[in-house]
TIBA-30032 format. One record per residue (C-alpha): z, x, y; residue in three letters. Coordinates in nm, 3 decimals. Example, Ala and Ser with C-alpha at 12.3 -4.5 7.8 and 13.67 -1.06 7.14 Angstrom:
BEGIN
<node up="0.780" east="1.230" north="-0.450" aa="ALA"/>
<node up="0.714" east="1.367" north="-0.106" aa="SER"/>
% end
This chain:
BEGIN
<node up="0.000" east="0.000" north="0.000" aa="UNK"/>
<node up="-0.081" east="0.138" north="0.358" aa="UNK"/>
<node up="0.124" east="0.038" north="0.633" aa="UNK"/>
<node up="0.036" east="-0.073" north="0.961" aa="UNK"/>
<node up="0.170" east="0.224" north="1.116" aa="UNK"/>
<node up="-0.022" east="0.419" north="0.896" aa="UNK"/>
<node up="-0.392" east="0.266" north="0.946" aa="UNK"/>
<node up="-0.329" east="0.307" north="1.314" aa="UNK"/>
<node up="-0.506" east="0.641" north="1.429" aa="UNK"/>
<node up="-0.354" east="0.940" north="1.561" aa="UNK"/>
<node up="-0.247" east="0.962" north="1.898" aa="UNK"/>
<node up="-0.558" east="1.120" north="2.041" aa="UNK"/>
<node up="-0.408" east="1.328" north="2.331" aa="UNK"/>
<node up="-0.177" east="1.524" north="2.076" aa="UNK"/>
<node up="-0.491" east="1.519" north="1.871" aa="UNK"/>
<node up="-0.712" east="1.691" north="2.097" aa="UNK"/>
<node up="-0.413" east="1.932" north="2.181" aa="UNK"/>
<node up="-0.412" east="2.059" north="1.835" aa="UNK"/>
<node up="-0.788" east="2.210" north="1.934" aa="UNK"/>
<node up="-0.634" east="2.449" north="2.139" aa="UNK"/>
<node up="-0.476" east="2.638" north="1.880" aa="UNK"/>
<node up="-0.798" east="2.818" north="1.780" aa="UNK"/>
<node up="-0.890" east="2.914" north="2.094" aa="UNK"/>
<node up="-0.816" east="3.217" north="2.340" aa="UNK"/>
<node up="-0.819" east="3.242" north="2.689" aa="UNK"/>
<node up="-0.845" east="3.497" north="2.975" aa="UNK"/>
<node up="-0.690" east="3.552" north="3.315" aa="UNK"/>
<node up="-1.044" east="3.554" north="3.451" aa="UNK"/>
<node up="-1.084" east="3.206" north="3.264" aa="UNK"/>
<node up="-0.842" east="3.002" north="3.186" aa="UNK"/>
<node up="-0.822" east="2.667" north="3.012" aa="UNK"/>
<node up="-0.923" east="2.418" north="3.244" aa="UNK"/>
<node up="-0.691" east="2.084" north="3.108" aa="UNK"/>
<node up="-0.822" east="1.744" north="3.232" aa="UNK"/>
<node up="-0.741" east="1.565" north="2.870" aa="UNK"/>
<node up="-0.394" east="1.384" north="3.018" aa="UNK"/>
<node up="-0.334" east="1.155" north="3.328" aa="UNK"/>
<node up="0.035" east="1.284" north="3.402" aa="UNK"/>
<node up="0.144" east="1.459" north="3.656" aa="UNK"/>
<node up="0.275" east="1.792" north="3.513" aa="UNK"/>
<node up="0.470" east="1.898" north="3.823" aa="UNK"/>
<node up="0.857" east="1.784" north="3.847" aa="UNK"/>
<node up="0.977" east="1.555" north="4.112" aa="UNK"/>
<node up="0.973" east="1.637" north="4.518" aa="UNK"/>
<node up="1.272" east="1.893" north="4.625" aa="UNK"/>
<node up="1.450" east="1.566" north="4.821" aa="UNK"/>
<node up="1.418" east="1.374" north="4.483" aa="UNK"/>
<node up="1.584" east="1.616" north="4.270" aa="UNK"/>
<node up="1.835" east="1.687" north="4.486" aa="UNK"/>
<node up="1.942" east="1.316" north="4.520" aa="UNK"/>
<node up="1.871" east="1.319" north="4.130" aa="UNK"/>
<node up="2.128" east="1.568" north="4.104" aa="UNK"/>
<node up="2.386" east="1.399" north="4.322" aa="UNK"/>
<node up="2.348" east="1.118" north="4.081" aa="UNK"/>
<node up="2.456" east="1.304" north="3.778" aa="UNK"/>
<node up="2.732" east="1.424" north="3.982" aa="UNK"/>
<node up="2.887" east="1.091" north="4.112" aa="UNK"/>
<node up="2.787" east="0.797" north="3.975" aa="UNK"/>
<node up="2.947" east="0.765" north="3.612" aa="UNK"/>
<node up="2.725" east="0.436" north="3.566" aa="UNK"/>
<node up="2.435" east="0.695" north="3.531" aa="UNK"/>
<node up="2.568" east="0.830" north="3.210" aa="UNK"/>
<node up="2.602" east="0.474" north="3.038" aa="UNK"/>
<node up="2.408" east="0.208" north="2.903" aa="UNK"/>
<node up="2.337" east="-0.026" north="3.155" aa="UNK"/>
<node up="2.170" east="-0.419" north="3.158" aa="UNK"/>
<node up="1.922" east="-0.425" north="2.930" aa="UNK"/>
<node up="1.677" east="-0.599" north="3.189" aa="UNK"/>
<node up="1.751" east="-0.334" north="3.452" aa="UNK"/>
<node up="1.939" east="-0.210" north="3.712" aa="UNK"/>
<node up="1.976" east="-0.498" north="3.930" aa="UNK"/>
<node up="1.907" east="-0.338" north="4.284" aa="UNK"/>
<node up="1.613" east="-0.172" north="4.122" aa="UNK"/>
<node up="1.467" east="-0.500" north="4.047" aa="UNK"/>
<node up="1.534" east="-0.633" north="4.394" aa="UNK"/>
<node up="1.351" east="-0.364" north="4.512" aa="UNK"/>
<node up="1.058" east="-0.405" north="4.312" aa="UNK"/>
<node up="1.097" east="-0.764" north="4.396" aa="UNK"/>
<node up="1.086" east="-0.722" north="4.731" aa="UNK"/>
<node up="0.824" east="-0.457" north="4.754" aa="UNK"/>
<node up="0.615" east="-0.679" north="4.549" aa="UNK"/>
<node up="0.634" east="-0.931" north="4.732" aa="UNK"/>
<node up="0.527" east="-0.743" north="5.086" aa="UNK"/>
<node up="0.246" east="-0.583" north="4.945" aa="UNK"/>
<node up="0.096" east="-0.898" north="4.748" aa="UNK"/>
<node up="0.172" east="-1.129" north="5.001" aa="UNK"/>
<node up="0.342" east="-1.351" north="4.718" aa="UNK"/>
<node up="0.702" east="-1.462" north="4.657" aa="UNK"/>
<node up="0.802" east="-1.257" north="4.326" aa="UNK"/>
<node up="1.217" east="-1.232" north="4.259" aa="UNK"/>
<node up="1.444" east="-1.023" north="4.086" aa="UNK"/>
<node up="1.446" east="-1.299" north="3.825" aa="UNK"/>
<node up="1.081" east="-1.214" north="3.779" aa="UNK"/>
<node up="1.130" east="-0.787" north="3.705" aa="UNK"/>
<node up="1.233" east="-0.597" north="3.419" aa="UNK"/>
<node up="1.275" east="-0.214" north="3.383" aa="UNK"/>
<node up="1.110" east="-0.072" north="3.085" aa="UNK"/>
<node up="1.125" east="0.231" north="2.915" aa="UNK"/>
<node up="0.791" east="0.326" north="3.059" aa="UNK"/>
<node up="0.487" east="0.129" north="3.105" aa="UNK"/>
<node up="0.402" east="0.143" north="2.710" aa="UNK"/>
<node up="0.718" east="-0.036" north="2.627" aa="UNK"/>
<node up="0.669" east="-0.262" north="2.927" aa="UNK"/>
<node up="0.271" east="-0.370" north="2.728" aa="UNK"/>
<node up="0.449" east="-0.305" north="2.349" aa="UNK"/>
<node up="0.727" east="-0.570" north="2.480" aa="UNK"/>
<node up="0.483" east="-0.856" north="2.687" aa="UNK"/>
<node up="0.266" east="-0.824" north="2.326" aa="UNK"/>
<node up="0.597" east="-0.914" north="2.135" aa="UNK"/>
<node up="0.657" east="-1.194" north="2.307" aa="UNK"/>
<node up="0.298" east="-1.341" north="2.289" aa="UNK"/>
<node up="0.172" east="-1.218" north="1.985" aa="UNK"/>
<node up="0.194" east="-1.288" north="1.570" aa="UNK"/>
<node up="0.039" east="-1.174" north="1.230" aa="UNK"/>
<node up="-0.363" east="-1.239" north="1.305" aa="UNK"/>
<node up="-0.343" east="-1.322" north="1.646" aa="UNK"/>
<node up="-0.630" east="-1.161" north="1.889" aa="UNK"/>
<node up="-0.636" east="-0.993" north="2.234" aa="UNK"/>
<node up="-0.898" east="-0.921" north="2.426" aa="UNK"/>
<node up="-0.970" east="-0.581" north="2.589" aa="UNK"/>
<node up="-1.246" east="-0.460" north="2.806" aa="UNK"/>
<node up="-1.380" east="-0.121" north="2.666" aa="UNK"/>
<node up="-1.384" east="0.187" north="2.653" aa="UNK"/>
<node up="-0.966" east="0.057" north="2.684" aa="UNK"/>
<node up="-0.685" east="0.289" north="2.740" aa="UNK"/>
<node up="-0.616" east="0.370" north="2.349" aa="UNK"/>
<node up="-0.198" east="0.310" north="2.352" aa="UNK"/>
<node up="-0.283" east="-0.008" north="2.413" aa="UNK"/>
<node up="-0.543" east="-0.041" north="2.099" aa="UNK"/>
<node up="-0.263" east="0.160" north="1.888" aa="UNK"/>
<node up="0.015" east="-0.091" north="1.983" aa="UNK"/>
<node up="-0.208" east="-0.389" north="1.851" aa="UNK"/>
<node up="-0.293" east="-0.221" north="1.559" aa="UNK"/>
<node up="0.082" east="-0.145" north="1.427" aa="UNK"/>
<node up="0.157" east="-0.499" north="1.585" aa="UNK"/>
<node up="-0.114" east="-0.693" north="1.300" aa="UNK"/>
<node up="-0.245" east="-0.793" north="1.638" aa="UNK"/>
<node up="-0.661" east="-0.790" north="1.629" aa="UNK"/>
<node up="-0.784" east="-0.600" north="1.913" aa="UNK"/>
<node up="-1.175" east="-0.819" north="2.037" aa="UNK"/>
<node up="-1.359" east="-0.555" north="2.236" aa="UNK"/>
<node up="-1.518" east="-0.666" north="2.563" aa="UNK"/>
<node up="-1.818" east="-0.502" north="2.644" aa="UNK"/>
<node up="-1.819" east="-0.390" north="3.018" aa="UNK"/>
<node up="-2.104" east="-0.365" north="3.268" aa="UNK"/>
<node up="-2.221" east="-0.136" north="3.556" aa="UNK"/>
<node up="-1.935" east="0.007" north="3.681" aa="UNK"/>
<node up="-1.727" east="-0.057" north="3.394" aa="UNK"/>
<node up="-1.659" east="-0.373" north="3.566" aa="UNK"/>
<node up="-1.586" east="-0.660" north="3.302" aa="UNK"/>
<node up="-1.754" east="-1.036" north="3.311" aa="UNK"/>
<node up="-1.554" east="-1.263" north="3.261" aa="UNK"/>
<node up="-1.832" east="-1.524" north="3.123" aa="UNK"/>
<node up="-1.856" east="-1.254" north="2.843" aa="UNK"/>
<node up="-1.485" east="-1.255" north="2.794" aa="UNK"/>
<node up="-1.454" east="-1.700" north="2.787" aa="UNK"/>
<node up="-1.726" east="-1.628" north="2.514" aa="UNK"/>
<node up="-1.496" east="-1.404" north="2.248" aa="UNK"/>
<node up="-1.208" east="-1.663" north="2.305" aa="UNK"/>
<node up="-1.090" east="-1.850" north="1.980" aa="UNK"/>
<node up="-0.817" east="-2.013" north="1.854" aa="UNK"/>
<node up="-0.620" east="-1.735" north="1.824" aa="UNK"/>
<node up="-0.685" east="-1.562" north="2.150" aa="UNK"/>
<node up="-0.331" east="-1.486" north="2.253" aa="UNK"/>
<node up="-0.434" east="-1.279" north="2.613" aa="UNK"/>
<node up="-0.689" east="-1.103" north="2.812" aa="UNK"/>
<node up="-0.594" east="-0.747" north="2.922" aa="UNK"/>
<node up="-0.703" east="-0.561" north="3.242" aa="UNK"/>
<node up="-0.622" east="-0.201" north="3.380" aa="UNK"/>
<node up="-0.673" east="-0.167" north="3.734" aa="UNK"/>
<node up="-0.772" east="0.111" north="3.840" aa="UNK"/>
<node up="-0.888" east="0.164" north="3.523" aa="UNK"/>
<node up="-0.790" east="0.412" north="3.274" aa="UNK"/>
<node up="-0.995" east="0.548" north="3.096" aa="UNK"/>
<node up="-1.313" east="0.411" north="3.337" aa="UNK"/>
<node up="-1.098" east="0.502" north="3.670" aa="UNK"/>
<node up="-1.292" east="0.174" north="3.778" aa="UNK"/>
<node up="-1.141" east="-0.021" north="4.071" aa="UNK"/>
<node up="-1.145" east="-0.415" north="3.945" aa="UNK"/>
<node up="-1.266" east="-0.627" north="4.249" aa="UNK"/>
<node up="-1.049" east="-0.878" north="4.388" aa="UNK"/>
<node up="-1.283" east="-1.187" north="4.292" aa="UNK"/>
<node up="-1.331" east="-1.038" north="3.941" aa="UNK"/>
<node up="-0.916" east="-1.009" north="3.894" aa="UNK"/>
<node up="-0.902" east="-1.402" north="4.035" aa="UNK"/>
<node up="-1.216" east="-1.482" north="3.814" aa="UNK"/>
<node up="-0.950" east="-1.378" north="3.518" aa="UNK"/>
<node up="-0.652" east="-1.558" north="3.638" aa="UNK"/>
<node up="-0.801" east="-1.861" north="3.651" aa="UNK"/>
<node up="-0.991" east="-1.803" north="3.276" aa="UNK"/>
<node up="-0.647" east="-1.756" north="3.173" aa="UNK"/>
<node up="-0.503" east="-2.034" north="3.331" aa="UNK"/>
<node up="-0.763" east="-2.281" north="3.246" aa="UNK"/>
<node up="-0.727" east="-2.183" north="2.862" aa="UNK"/>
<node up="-0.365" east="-2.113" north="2.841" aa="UNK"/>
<node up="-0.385" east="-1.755" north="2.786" aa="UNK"/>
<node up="-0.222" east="-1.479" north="2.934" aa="UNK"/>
<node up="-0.336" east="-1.208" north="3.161" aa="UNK"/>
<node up="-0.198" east="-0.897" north="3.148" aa="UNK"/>
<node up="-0.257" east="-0.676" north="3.426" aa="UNK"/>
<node up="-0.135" east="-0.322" north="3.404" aa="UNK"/>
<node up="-0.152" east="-0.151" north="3.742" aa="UNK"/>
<node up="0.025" east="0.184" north="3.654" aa="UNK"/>
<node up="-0.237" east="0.359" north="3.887" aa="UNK"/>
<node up="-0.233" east="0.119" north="4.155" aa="UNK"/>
<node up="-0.067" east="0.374" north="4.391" aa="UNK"/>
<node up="-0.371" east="0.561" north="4.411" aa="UNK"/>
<node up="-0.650" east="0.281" north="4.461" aa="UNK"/>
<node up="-0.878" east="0.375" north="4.722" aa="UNK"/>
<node up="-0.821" east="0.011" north="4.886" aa="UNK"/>
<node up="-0.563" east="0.004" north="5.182" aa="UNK"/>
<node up="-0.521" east="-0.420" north="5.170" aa="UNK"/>
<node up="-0.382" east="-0.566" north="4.822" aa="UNK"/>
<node up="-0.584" east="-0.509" north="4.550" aa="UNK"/>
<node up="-0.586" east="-0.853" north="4.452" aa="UNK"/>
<node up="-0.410" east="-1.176" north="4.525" aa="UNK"/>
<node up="-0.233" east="-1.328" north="4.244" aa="UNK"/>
<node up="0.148" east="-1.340" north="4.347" aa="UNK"/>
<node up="0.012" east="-1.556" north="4.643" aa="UNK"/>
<node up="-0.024" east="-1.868" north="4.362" aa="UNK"/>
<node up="0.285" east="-2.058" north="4.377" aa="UNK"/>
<node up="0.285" east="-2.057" north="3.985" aa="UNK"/>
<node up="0.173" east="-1.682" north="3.912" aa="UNK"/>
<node up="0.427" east="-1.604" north="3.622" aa="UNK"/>
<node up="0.275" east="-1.905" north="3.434" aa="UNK"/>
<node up="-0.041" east="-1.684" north="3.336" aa="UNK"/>
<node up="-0.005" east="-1.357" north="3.520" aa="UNK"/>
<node up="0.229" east="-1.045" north="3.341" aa="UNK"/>
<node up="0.229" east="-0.716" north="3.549" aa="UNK"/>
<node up="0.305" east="-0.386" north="3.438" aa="UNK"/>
<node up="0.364" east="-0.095" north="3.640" aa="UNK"/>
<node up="0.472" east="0.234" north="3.547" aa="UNK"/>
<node up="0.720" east="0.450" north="3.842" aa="UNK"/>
<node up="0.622" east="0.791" north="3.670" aa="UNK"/>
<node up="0.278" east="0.865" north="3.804" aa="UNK"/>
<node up="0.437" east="0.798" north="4.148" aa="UNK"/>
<node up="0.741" east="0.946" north="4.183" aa="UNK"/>
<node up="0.667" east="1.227" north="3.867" aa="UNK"/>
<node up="0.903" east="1.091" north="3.651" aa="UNK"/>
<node up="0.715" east="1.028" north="3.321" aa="UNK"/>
<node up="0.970" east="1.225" north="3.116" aa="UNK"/>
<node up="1.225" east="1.052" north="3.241" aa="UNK"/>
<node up="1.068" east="0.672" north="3.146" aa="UNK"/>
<node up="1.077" east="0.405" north="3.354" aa="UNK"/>
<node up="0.809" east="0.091" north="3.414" aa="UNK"/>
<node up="0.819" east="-0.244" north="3.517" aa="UNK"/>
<node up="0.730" east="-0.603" north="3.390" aa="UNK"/>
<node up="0.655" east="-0.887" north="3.656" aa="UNK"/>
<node up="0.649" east="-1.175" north="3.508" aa="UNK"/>
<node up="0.832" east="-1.557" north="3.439" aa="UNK"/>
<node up="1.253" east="-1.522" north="3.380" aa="UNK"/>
<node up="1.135" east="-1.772" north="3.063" aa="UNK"/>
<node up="0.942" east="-1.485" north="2.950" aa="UNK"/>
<node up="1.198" east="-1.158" north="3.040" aa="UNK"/>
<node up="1.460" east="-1.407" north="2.819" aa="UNK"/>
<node up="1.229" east="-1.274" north="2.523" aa="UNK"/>
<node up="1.178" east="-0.930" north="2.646" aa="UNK"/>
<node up="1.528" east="-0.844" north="2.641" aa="UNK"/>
<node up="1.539" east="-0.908" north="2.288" aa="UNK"/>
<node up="1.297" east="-0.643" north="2.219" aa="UNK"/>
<node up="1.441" east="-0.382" north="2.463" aa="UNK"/>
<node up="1.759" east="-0.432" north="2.317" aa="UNK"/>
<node up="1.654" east="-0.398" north="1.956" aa="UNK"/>
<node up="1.440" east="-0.061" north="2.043" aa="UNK"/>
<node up="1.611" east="0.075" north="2.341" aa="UNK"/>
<node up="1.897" east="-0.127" north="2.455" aa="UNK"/>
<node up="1.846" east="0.002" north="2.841" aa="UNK"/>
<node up="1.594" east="0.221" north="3.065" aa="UNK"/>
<node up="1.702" east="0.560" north="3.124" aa="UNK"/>
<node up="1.993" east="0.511" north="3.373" aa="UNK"/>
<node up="1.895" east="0.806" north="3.546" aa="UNK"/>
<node up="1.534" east="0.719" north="3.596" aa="UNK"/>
<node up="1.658" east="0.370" north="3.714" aa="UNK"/>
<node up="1.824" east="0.550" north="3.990" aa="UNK"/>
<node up="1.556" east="0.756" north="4.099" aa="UNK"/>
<node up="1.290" east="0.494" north="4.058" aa="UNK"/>
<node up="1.484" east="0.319" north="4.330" aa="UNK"/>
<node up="1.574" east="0.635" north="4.554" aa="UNK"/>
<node up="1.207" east="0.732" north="4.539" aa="UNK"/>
<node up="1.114" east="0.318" north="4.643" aa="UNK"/>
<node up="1.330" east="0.358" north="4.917" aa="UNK"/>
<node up="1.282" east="0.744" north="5.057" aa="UNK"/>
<node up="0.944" east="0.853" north="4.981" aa="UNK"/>
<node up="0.686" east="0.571" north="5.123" aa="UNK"/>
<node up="0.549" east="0.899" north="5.351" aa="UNK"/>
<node up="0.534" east="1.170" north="5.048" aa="UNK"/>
<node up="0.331" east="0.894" north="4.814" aa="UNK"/>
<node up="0.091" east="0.877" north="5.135" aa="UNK"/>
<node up="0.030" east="1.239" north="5.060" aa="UNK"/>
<node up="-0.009" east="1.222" north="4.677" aa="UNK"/>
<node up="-0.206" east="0.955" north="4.682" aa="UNK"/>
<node up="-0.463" east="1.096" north="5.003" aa="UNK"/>
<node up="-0.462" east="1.433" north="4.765" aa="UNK"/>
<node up="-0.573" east="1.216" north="4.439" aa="UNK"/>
<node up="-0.843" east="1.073" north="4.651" aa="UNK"/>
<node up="-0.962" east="1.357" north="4.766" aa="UNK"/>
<node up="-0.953" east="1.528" north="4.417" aa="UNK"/>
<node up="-1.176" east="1.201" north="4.392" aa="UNK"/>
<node up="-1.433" east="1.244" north="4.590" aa="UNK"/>
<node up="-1.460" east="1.604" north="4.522" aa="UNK"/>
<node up="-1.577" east="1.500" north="4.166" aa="UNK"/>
<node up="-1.822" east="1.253" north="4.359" aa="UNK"/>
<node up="-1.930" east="1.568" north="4.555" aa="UNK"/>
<node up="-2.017" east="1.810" north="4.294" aa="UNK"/>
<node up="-2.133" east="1.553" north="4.036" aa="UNK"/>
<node up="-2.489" east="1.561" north="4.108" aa="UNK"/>
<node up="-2.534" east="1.927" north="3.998" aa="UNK"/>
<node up="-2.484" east="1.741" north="3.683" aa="UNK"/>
<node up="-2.663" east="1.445" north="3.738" aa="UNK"/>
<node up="-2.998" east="1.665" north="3.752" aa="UNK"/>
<node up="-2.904" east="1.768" north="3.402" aa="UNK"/>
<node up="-2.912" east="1.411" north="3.272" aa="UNK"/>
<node up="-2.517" east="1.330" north="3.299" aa="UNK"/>
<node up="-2.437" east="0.978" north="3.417" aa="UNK"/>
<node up="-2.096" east="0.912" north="3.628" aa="UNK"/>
<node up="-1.987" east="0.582" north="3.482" aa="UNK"/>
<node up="-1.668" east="0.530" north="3.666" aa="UNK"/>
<node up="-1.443" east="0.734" north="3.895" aa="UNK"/>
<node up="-1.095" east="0.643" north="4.073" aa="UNK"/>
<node up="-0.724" east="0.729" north="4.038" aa="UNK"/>
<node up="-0.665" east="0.970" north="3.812" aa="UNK"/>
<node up="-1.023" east="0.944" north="3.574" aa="UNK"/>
<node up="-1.353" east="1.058" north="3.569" aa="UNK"/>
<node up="-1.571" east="0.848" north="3.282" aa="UNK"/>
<node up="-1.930" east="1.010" north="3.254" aa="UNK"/>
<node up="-2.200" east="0.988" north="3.010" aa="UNK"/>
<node up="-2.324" east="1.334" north="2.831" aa="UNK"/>
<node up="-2.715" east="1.460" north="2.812" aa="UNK"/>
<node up="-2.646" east="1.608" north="2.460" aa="UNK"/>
<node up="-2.717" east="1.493" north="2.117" aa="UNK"/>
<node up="-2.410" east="1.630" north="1.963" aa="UNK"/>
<node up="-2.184" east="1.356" north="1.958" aa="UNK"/>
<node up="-1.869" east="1.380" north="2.181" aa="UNK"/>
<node up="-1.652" east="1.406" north="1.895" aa="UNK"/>
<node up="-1.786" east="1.729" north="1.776" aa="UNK"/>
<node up="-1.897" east="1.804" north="2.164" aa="UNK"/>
<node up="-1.537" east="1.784" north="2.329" aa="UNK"/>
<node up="-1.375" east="2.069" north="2.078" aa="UNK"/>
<node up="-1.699" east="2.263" north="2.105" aa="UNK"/>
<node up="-1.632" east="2.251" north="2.511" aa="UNK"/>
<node up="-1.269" east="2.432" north="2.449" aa="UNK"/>
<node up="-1.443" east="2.686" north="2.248" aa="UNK"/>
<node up="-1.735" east="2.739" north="2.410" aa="UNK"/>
<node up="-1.636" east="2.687" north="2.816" aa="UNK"/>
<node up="-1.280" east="2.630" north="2.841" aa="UNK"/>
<node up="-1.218" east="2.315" north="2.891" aa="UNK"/>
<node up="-1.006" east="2.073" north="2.758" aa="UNK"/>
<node up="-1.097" east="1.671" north="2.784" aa="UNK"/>
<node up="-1.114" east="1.329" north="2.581" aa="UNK"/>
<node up="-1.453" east="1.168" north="2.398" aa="UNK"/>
<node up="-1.547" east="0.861" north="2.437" aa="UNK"/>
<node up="-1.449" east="0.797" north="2.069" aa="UNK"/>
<node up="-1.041" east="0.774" north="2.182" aa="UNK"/>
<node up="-1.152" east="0.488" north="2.424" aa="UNK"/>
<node up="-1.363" east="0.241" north="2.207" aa="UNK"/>
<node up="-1.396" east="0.089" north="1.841" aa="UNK"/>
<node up="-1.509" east="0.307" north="1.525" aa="UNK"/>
<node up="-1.874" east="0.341" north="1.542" aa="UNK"/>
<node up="-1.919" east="0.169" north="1.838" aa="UNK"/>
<node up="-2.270" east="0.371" north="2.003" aa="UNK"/>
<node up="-2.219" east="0.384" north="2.284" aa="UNK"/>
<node up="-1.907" east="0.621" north="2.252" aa="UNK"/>
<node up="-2.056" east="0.912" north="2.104" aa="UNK"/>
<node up="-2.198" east="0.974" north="2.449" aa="UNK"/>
<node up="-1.933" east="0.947" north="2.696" aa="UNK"/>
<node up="-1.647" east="1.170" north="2.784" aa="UNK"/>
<node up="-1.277" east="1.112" north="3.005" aa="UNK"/>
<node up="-1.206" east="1.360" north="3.253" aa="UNK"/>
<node up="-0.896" east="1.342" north="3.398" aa="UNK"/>
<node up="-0.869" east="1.535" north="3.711" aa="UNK"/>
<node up="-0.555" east="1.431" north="3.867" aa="UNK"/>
<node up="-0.376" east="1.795" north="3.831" aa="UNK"/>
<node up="-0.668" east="1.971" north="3.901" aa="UNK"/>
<node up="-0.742" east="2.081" north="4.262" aa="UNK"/>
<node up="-1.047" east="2.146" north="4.431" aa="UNK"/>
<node up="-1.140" east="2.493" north="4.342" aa="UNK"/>
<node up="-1.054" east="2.356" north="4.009" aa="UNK"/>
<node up="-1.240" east="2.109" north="4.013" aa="UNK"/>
<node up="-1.547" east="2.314" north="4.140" aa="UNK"/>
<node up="-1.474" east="2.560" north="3.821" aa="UNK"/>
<node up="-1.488" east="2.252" north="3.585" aa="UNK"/>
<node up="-1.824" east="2.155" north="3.687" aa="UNK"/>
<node up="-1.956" east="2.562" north="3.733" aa="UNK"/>
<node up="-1.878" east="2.555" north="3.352" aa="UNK"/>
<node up="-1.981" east="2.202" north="3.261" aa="UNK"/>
<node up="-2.343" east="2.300" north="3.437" aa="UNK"/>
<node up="-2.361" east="2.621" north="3.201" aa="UNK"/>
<node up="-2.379" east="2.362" north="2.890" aa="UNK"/>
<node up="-2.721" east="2.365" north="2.675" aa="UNK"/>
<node up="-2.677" east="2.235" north="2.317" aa="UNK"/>
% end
């Protein structure tokens, strides 16, 4: 007998990691890493500081605390929500995850059973496909279009009887694809009008290149009946070791959530609480500047790209932290993307993590995710991508 757990495939970052230990590298050229969107440098100086002071004074930090989260925490998020949406979201609404995979592992607990079906645009971010799959949830792959921008007529068409929820990343990972604001409402009201969920994970929304709301949801009066949120703190504030996320959604709903996080983690780390909120309430001016330097790191990709696009490589998508292009080559970009650590030093994704087995698309298409790489980097990753010729 094989087990869910066990039919599920590997986690493809730590996959692709394992590459790396037949290859060498040299001062003069060094492994250029744009597999993983996390930021790999710790917290600002203020942060950890304050981060400090916490271990040092507050004994609450060192305990478990309510399973749901800390409560100004979630009247922070409440409130922030509710400014930058234009919507009226409480407290009563959040809950503080152990990261922003718990927060989607959780939501699919409380909606899903044995056979049930979710839909997700592709190429999807594969946690999300990996949770489904040890969940005995069927994943139904919706084909995007230009842009990587999802249809929702396409979508209404895969629904059946055990549809369960529709699931959208905005911006996008893997695609880095910004979601418009009419094709986020277009989903809402497909949800609402067949009783299915909409999960919206905006874990990157920090960095969209939009200055107004990305979309307008929280401004329906009765949002939490089809719309569940998830954000994640740790690409914002650098605290993905320390694990902390968000789920906005109905208090009905949370009521069933807490039984999960209590079963699998009984609280968010008390510590990351903390600084979640300290960063929410210090740092508005510092996120300015990480998020100004990811777009810039942006259009720097859109800059040098067309020294590939003579070549024959398509850009499909670019925004936050992800570059999703399309390769020239006929080796497929499962063999290709260990031949590129080899052969050129670099280190990314194929399009094979993102998207069903043998789907054809897949074999041409690669992730890059530039978010730790600066400009001169950035120009180095495409002086060696331009030296390919398979």
């Amino acid at each position: 007998m094989t087990t869910r757990t066990e039919a599920t495939f590997p986690p493809p970052v730590m996959e692709a990691r394992r590459w790396l230990e037949a290859a060498t590298f040299t001062a003069d050229r060094p492994l250029i890493n744009v597999s993983q969107a996390a930021p790999v440098a710790p917290p600002p100086p203020e942060m950890l500081e304050a981060m400090a002071e916490i271990i040092k004074t507050d004994p609450a930090a060192h305990l478990y605390g309510p399973v749901l989260g800390l409560p100004d925490l979630r009247a922070e998020v409440a409130a922030r929500w509710s400014r930058l949406y234009n919507g009226n979201v409480e407290a009563a609404n959040i809950a503080i995850t152990s990261g922003c995979n718990q927060a989607f592992a959780a939501t699919i607990a409380t909606l899903c059973t044995e056979g049930d079906e979710v839909i997700l645009p592709i190429p999807y971010y594969f946690n999300h496909r990996m949770w489904l799959d040890m969940a005995g949830v069927k994943t139904v792959a919706l084909q995007t279009g230009a842009g990587l921008i999802p249809d929702v007529g396409a979508a209404e068409a895969l629904i059946t009887p055990r549809t369960r929820a529709i699931v959208l990343v905005t911006p996008n990972n893997p695609g880095g694809a910004e979601y418009p604001k009419e094709t986020v409402a277009a989903f809402y009201e497909l949800g609402r009008a067949r009783g299915l969920a909409l999960i919206l994970d905006e874990t990157y929304r920090d960095f969209d290149s939009r200055d107004e709301a990305p979309h307008a949801l929280f401004e329906h009066f009765d949002w939490d009946q089809t719309l569940i949120q998830l954000y994640s703190f740790s690409k914002a504030y650098r605290l993905t070791g320390h694990r902390v996320g968000a789920i906005c959604c109905s208090p009905a709903r949370l009521a069933q959530v807490e039984k999960f996080l209590d079963t699998v983690t009984i609280c968010a780390n008390q510590l990351g609480q903390r600084a979640a909120l300290w960063g929410m309430r210090n740092l508005d001016d510092w996120l300015k500047g990480e998020r100004a330097e990811i777009l810039d790191r942006r259009k720097a990709i859109e800059e040098h790209f067309p020294r590939l696009a003579a070549k024959g490589w398509k850009l499909l998508g670019c925004g936050a932290y992800f570059a999703y292009v399309e390769h020239p080559f006929e080796m497929p970009s499962h063999a290709l993307a260990p031949k590129l650590v080899q052969d050129i030093g670099v280190l990314l994704l194929p399009g094979t993590m993102f998207m069903p087995q043998d789907h054809p698309e897949a074999e041409r298409q690669l992730r890059i995710a530039f978010a730790n790489v600066d400009r001169a980097g950035i120009a180095a990753l495409f002086e060696r991508l331009e030296t390919l010729a398979l």
